[in-house]
N, C-alpha and C positions, 0 to 999 in steps of 0.2 A: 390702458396704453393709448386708446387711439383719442381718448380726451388730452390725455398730456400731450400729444402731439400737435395736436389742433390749440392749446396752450401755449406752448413754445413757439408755433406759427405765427401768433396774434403779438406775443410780447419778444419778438427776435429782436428786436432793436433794442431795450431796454436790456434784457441780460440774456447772455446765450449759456453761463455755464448752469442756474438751474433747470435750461430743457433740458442738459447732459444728463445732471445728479439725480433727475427726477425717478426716469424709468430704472435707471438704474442702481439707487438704493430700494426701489421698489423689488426690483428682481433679489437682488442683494438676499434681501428681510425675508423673503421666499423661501431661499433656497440655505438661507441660514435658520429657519423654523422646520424644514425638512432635516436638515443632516443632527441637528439638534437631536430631534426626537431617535434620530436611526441607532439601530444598537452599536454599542461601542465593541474594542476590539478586546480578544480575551487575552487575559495576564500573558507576556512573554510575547508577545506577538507585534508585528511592527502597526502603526495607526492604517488601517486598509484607505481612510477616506481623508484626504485634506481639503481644504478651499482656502484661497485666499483674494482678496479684491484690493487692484490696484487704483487711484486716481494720481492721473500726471496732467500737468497743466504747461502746456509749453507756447511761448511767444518767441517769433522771429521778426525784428524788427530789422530793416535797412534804410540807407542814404543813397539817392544813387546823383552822381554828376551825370556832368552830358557825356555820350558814349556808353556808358553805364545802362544793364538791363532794369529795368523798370520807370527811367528819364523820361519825361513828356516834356515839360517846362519848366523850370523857375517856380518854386509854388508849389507844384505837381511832382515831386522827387522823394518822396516816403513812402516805404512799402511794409507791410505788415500781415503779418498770419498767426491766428492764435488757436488753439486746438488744446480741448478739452476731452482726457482721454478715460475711459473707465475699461478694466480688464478683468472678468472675472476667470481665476484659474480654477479647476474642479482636476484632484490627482486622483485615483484608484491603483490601491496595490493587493485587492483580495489575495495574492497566491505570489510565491517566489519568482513564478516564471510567467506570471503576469500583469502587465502596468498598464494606463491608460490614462487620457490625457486631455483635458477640453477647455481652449478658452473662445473666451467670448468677448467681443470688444465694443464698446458702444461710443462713438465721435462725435463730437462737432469740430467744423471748421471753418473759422474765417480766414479770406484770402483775398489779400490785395495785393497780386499778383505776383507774389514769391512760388517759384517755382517747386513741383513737387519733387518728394525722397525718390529714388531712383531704385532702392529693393522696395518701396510700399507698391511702384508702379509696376514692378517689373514681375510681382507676385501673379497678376491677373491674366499672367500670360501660360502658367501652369493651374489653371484652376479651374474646373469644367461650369463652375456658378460665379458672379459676384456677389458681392455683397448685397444687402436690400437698403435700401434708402430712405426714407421716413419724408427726408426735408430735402430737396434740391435747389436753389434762386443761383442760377449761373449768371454771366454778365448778361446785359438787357438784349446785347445782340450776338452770342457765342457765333455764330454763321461769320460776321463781320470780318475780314483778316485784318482791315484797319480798329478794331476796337482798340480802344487804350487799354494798359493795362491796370490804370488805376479803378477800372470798375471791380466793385467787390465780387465773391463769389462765397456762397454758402452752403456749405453738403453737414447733413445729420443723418447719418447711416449707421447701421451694427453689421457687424457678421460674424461666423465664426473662422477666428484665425489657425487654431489649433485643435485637432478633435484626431488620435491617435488609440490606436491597440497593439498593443507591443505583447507577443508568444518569445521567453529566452529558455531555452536547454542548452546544456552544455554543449558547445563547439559552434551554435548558431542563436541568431535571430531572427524575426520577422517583423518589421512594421508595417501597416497599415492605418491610410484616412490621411487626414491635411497634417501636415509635420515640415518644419522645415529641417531642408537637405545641404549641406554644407562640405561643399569641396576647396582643395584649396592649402597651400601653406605658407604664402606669404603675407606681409604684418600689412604691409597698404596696399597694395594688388592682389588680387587669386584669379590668374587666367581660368583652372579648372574649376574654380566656383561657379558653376554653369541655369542652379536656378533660383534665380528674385535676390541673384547678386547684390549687395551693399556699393554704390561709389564712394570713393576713401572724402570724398565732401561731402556725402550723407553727415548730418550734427547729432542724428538721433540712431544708435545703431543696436540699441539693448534687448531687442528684438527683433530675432528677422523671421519674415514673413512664413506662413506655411504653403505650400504647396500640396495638388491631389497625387500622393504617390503610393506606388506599392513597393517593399523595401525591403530585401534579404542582405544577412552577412553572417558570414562562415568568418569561423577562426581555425584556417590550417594548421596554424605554429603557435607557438606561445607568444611570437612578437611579430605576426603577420595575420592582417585582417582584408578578406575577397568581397566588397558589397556591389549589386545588383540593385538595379533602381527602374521603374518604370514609372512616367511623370504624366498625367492628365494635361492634355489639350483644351482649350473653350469650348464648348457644343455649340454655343454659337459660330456663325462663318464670319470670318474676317471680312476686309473691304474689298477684296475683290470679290465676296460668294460664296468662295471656299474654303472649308474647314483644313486647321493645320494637323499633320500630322500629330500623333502623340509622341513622349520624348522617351529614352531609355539611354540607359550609361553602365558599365562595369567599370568598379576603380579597385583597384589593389595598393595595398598597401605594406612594407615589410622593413622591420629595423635589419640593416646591415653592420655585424661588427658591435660595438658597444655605442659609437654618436652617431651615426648615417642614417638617415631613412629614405628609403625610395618608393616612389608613387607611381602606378600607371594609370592611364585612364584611353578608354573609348568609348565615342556615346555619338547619338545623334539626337538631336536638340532640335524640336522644332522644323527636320526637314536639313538640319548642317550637318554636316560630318564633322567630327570633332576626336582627335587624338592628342593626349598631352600626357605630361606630367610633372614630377617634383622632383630633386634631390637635397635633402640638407643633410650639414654635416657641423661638426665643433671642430674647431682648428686656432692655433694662437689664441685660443681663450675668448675665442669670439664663434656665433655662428653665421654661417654661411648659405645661401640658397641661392636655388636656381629654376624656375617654375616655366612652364611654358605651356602653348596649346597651339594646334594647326586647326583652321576651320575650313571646311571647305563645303560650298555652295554654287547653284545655279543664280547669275543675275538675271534682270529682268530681259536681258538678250536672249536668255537659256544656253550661256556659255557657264563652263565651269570654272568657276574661281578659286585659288587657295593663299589664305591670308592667315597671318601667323602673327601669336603674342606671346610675349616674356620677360620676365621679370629677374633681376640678378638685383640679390640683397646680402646684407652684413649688417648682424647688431650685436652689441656691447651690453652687457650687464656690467655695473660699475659694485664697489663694494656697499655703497651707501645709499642701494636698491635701486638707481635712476638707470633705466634701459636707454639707448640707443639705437637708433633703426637708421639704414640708408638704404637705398632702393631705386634699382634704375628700370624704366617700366619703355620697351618699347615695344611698339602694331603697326605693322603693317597696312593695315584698312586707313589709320589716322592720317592727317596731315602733315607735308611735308614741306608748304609753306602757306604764306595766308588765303594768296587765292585758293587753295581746297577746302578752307574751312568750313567754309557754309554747305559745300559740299558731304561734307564727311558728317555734318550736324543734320541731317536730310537722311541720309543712307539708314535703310533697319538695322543693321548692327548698331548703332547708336540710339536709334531710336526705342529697339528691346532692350537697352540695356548691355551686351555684350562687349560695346567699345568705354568705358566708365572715363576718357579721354579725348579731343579734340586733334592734340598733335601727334604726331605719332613716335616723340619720342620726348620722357617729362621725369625728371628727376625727386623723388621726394626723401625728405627728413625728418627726423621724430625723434620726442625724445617724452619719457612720462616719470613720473614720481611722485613722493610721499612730499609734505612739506609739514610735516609735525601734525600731531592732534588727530583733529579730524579731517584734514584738508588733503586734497590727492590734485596735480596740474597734468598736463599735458601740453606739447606744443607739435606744429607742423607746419610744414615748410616745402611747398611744390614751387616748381620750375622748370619753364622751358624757353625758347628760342626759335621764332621762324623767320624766313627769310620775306622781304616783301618782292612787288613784282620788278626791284628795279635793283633784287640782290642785296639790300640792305639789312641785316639782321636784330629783330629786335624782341627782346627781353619781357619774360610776364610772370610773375610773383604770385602768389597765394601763401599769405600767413594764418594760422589759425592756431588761436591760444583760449585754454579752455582750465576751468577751478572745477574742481567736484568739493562739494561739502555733505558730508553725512549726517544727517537729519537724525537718524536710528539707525535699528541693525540693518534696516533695509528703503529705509526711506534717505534720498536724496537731492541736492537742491546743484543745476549742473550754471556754471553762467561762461557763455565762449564768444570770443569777437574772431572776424574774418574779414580781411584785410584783401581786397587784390590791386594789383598795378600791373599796368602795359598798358598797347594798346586801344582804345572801345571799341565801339561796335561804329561803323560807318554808314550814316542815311541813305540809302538811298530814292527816300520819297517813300514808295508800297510798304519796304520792308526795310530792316537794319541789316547788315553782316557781318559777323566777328572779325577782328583780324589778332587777334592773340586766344591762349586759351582763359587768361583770368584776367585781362584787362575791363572787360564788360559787366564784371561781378561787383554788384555796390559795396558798401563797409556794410556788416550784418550782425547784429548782438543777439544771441540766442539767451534766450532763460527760459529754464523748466525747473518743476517742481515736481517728486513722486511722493507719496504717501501710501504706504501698504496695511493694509485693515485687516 
């Protein structure tokens, strides 16, 4: 291993994806010469031991105009990120009422300056380790706050994303080890989704991240489920010194009636106090929801705060399988005209992840389907409106249109464009500052590719 590393060191510029496939068909042939030899399972009994190894290959290429994040000059306006992904998954089902779960991820990634996934970042904030890193070449001067951002950046890391032991009897569960924890019931926002959240502009979302948690659920009723969650902190101290609390949540959940469900939740997250929940319902043939959450925190004043988010949605299932989704997403914490922007893009609710929005109030649309064969689309459509400082209100778009093609039963090839208008970002010399929420976002064509082995 530490030859191939020192390998991939010397030949990064010539090709980055075989330091990827190196170690890890290496690891691969291992652990497939291991389970090989292990004994099999006896007649009737379900397979105790699965593996399977993913390779995904994804590029995000952009264009940006002036105004536009990643513009330097004329010349200097393409940005690009490509990441080369291997996942091995390792299942155990020895016993009815026991499962267990491990994967392992090994990356590269290049980065000219596209900005990263928003649940990959926001995983590192429930996880007492990160990952380990083989290969780091950041920009020549990361210190610099003037650096362009067209200097490359290159990380070759593994870690393990998922490593889980699940104990089921009848009426309960238990999980424990990194698993991701998934609150939440709305289609583009979940205020209660509270850890290593997805933003609804995340392009890659097939996976979300694990977290260190430990994880009880009772089933009261037959259509009512009480889970308990306690969520691992860093050990390392943040930037001020000190270490953050660790996180814990109760969320209830119970069908009312035959279409209704309702959600409660209490947690505190990181040191916030956090009460929310959900309601949906079926009604004229459509459903309906209503999701919300209250945070409340000490600022850096040591006053207390309390800022609130929620979400009211309606989707349509049509007869010829094509869903519809609307959804109106408004926060309090967000902006409520431009000057706050740069504000609210600063503030740690945005910066962990909690605020997945700039304005504080932004409307989205969606709409996904079959299109014959092997083909599946999707499309989406946010928008919002802020006022500038002299009262005038203006307008900022985000289109994103996306093809899935099915390769096999599980291999697939995904291609999405992303469109925004309003807006850019305003010079001011040091730094830029937004004045819309998608005005500043370049044109961006995503292409990925999975293969499952």
């Amino acid at each position: 291993m530490a030859m191939a590393t020192r390998l991939c060191t010397t030949e990064l510029r010539r090709s980055v994806l075989p330091c990827l496939l190196l170690p890890a068909v290496l690891l691969a042939v291992l652990l497939t010469v291991l389970l090989t030899v292990a004994p099999g399972p006896a007649a009737g009994q379900d397979e105790p031991w699965r593996y399977r190894g993913i390779f995904k290959l994804s590029t995000l290429a952009s264009r940006a105009t002036q105004g536009d994040y990643g513009y330097v000059h004329q010349g200097d306006d393409t940005r690009m990120a490509t990441e080369q992904l291997f996942r091995l998954q390792l299942k155990a089902a020895p016993a009815e009422w026991l499962r267990a779960e491990l994967d392992y991820l090994n990356i590269m990634q290049n980065n000219d300056g596209q900005p990263a996934a928003a649940g990959a970042a926001g995983a590192a904030l429930f996880r007492r380790t990160p990952g380990s890193r083989w290969l780091e070449r950041p920009a020549d001067d990361p210190d610099d706050p003037l650096a362009p951002p067209s200097q490359q950046q290159v990380w070759w890391r593994h870690e393990i994303d998922r490593a889980w032991l699940r104990l089921g009897f009848a009426g309960w569960e238990a999980v424990a080890g990194r698993q991701p924890i998934s609150f939440g019931a709305g289609r583009i926002w979940q205020p209660t989704d509270l850890f290593a959240a997805f933003s609804p502009l995340d392009l890659d979302r097939e996976y979300k991240p694990g977290v260190d948690a430990m994880l009880v659920r009772a089933y009261p009723g037959a259509f009512s489920e009480l889970t308990a969650v306690w969520v691992a902190s860093p050990r390392a101290p943040g930037p001020d010194g000190e270490r953050v609390n660790d996180s814990a949540a109760l969320h209830f959940k119970a069908l009312l009636g035959g279409n209704t469900e309702l959600s409660l939740l209490g947690a505190s997250v990181r040191e916030v106090g956090v009460a929310g929940g959900s309601l949906e319902t079926t009604w004229l043939a459509a459903g309906w929801l209503l999701e919300g959450a209250r945070f409340s925190y000490e600022d850096s004043s040591g006053e207390t705060r309390a800022e609130s988010v929620y979400v009211a949605g309606v989707n349509f299932g049509l007869s010829s399988g094509v869903v519809l989704v609307a959804e109106l997403y408004r926060n309090t914490m967000g902006a409520d005209n431009e000057d706050e922007l740069l504000q609210v893009a600063l503030s740690p609710p945005y910066q962990e992840g909690r605020l997945p929005q700039l304005s504080s109030t932004v409307l989205g649309l969606g709409g996904n389907g079959e299109l014959g064969g092997l083909w599946r689309w999707s499309y989406s459509l946010f928008a919002s409106a802020l006022p500038d400082s002299e009262g005038s209100r203006h307008s900022s778009l985000l289109h994103q249109g996306a093809l899935f093609y099915s390769l096999s039963d599980e291999g697939e090839a995904v291609f999405s464009l992303m469109h925004g208008t309003g807006r850019g970002m305003e010079d001011l010399g040091l730094f830029a500052v937004p004045r819309s929420e998608f005005g500043h976002l370049p044109t961006s064509f995503f292409l990925s590719v999975k293969f499952v082995l």
